[in-house]
N, C-alpha and C positions, 0 to 999 in steps of 0.2 A: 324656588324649584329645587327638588331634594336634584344629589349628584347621582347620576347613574351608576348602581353598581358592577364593579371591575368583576371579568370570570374566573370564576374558581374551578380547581381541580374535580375530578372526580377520583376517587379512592375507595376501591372494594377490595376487601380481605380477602386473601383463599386460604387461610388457615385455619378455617373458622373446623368445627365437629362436625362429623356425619350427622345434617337432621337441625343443624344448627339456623336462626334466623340469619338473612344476609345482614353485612356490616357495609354498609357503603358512606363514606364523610363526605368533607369537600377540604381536608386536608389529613395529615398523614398525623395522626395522634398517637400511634404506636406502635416498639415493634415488632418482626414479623412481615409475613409474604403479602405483598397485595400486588393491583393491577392501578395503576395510575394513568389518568387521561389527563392531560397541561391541556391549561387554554388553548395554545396554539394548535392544539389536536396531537401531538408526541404524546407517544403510549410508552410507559415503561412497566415491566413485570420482573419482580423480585423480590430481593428481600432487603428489610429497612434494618437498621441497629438501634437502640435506645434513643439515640441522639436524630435519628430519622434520617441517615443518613446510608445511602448504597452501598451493601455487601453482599460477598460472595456472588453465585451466581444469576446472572437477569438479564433480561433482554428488552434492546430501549428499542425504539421505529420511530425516525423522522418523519413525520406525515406533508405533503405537501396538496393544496389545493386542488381539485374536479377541473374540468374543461367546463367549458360554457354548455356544451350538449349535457354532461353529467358533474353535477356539482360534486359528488360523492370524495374526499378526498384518498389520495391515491398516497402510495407507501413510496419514500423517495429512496431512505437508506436505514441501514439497519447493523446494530452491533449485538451479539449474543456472544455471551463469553463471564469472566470474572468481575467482580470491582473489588476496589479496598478502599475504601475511607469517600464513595464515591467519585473515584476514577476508574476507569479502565485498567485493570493492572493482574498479570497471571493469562491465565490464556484465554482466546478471545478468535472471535471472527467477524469483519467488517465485511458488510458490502456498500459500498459509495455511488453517489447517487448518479456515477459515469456506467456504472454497474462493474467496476474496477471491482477486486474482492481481495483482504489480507485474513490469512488465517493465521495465528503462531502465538507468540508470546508478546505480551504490555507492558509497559512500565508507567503507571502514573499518565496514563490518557497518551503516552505517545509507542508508536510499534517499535518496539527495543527487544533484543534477544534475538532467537530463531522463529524465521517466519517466512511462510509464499506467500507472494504478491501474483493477481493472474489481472495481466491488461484484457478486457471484454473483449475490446474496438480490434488489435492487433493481435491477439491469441499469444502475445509475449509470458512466459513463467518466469520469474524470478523467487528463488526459495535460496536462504542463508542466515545470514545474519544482517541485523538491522542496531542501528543507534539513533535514541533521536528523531523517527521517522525518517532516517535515512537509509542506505544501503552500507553496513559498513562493516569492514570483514569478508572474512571467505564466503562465496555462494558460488552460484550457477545461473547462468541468464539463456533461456532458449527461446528461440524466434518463432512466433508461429508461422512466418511467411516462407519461411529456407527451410526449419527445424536444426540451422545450424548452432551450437551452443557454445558459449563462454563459463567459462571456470575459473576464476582469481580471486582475486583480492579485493575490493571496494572499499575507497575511503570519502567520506562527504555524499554517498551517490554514485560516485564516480568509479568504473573499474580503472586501475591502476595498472596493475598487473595481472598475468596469467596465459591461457590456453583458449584458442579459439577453432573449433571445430566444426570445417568448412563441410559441409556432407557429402560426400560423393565427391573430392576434391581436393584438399590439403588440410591441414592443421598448422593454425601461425600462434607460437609463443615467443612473449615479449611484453614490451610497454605498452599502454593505452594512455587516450587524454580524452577525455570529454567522449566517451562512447568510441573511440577509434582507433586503431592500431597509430602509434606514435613511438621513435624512441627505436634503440635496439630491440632485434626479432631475430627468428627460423622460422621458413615456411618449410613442412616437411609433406611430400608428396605423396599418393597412393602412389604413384608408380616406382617410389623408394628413392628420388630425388631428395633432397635436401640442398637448403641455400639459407644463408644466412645473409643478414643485413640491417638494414635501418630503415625508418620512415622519417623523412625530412621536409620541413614544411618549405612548402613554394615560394622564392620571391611575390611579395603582393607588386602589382600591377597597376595602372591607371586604368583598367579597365574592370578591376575588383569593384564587384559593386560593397559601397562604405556599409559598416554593419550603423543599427541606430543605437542611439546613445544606452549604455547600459546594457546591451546584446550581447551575447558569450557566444561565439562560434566553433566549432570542431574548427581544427586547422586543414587548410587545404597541405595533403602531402601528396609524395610521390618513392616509390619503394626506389632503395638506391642497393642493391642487392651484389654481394662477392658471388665469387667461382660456384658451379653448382656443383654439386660431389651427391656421388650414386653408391648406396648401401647395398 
């Protein structure tokens, strides 16, 4: 019994002449623009290099499976933007299949440079600077829940330092750890109040519930604040 055979792509040209017959393979023999459908159903449209390999500008789509009522498969995620040497690299826009979306600058498949990140789920902006698929460097972080915003520093992900602008309310500059005021600060007030201080983390407890193994927590603080003085 012969072995069944494995599927093949489909590959159609769009570079072909006004008027010209279609060029459709079942792989990528040269290059130039085409449309590619993978087995698994991922579409990519771009452009190939001699070596057949993704450049310049194109856009791939993650396809993922139909529901039981409609088999049809449905578009999960989607990258339109640069490649070089087939990677993601130069400028680019992601949407992730949380429906999460990075638009900005690539470097070799990971978000590096300047670039917004916009959360779906929490309507959070984050637009700066990125290493690594990280958050690193100067940005800006606004909340879609308050529309209060942060402006510092991020290293690994993490704001470090900076300005946190409470709306309708105060403004606290100082340290952060783990997404939270930590460390010396000034909280400076709309009504022209000012007060400097610190955030210090709380004796833990016998009634701290224990984090699980390998869990990183914000630290529990509590502001420990000097004399307030009026501008």
């Amino acid at each position: 019994m012969a072995d069944e055979e494995e599927p093949q792509c489909k590959v159609e040209y769009l570079d072909l002449p006004e008027g010209a017959e279609p060029e459709e393979t079942n792989w990528i023999r040269r290059a130039g623009k085409a449309k590619v459908t993978y087995p698994n159903g991922h579409i990519f449209e771009g452009t190939f290099d001699a070596e057949r390999i993704k450049q310049g500008f194109g856009t791939y789509i993650w396809m993922a499976p139909g529901s039981e009522e409609d088999e049809t498969p449905v578009e999960k995620a989607r990258y339109e933007g640069n490649y070089k040497d087939g990677l993601k690299h130069g400028v680019g826009k992601m949407v992730f299949p949380n429906g999460n979306t990075y638009e900005g600058e690539w470097f070799e498949n990971k978000m590096q440079g300047e670039g917004t990140y916009t959360y779906k789920q929490a309507g959070d902006i984050y637009s700066g600077s990125w290493f690594a698929d990280k958050k690193h460097g100067p940005g800006t972080y606004e909340f879609g829940a308050d529309s209060s915003v942060i402006t510092g520093e991020w290293v690994e992900g993490q704001v470090t330092t900076g300005q946190w602008v409470l709306k309708n309310a105060a403004v606290y500059e100082g340290e952060f750890k783990l997404g939270r005021p930590f460390g010396a600060g000034k909280f400076s007030f709309e009504s022209g109040l000012v007060q400097t201080g610190s955030y210090a983390e709380k004796k833990k407890t016998d009634e701290d519930e224990p984090a699980e193994e390998g869990e990183v927590r914000p630290p529990n603080v509590s502001w420990v604040g000097e004399s307030i003085v009026s501008f």
